[in-house]
C-alpha positions in Angstrom: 7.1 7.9 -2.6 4.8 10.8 -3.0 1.2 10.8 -1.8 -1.7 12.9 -3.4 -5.7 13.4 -2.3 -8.4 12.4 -4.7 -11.3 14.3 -6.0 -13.3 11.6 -4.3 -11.8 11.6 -1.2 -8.9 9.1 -2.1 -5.6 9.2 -1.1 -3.3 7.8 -3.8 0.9 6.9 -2.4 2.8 6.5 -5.3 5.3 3.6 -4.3 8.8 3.5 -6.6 11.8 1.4 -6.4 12.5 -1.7 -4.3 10.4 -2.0 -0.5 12.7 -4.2 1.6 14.7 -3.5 4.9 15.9 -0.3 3.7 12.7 1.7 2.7 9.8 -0.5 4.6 10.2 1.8 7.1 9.2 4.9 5.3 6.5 3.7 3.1 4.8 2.0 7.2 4.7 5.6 8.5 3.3 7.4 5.0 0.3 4.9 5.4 -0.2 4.5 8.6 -0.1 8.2 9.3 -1.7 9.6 6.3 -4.7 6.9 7.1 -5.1 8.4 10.7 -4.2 12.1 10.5 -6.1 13.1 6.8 -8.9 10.0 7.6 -9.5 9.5 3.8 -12.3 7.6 2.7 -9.9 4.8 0.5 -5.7 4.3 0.7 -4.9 3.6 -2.9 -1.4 2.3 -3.2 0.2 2.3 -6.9 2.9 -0.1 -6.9 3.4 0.3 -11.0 7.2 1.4 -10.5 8.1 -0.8 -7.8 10.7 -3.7 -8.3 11.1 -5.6 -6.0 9.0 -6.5 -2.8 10.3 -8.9 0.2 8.4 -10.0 3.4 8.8 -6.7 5.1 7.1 -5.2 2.2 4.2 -7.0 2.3 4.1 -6.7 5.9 3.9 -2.6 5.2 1.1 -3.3 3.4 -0.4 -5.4 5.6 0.1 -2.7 8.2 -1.5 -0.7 6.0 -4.6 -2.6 5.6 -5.1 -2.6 8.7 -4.8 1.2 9.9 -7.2 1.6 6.6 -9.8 -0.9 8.3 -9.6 0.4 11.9 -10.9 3.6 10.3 -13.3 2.3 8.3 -11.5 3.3 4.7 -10.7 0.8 1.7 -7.6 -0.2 1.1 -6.2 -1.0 -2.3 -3.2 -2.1 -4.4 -2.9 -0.6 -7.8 -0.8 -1.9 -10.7 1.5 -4.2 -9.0 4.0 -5.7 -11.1 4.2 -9.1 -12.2 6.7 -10.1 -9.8 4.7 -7.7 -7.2 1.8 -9.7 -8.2 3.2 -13.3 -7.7 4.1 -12.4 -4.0 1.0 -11.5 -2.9 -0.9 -13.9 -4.7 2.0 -16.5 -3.3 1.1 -15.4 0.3 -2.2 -15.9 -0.6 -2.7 -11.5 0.2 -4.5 -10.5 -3.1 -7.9 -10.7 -1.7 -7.1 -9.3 1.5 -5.0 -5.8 -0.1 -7.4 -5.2 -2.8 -5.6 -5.8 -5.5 -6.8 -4.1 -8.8 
């Protein structure tokens, strides 16, 4: 995962890979700490390389979405796979995490 400000006040974590029990953890504490310590104005997360995503993956993103809206930012998914796509739109989360 890397993460990257925006011109516009953006921050942009590029997600890679599989986000299950093994690297849920990491990608929880990149959001949730980038949201409160740099206080961006939108969390853009670009899941275009990810391959995989299981409950505790959405539930990371979830997590997410909700640091991003106790301080007022937007928070959006970017590029998700097909398969990324099906699981949030099976849990009925595309409206909630932005998709786009």
């Amino acid at each position: 995962m890397t993460t990257r400000r925006q011109a516009d006040g953006a921050t942009v974590v590029d997600v890679r890979g599989t986000l299950d029990a093994a690297t849920v953890d990491a990608l929880r504490e990149i959001l949730v700490d980038t949201l409160q310590r740099d206080r961006p104005t939108a969390m853009i997360v670009d899941l275009t390389y990810v391959t995989f995503m299981d409950s505790v993956g959405i539930g990371a993103l979830v997590a997410g979405q909700r640091a991003a809206r106790d301080i007022g930012a937007r928070f959006q998914l970017r590029n998700p796979s097909d398969f990324v796509h099906r699981q949030l739109r099976v849990t009925g989360l595309t409206d909630l995490l932005g998709c786009i």
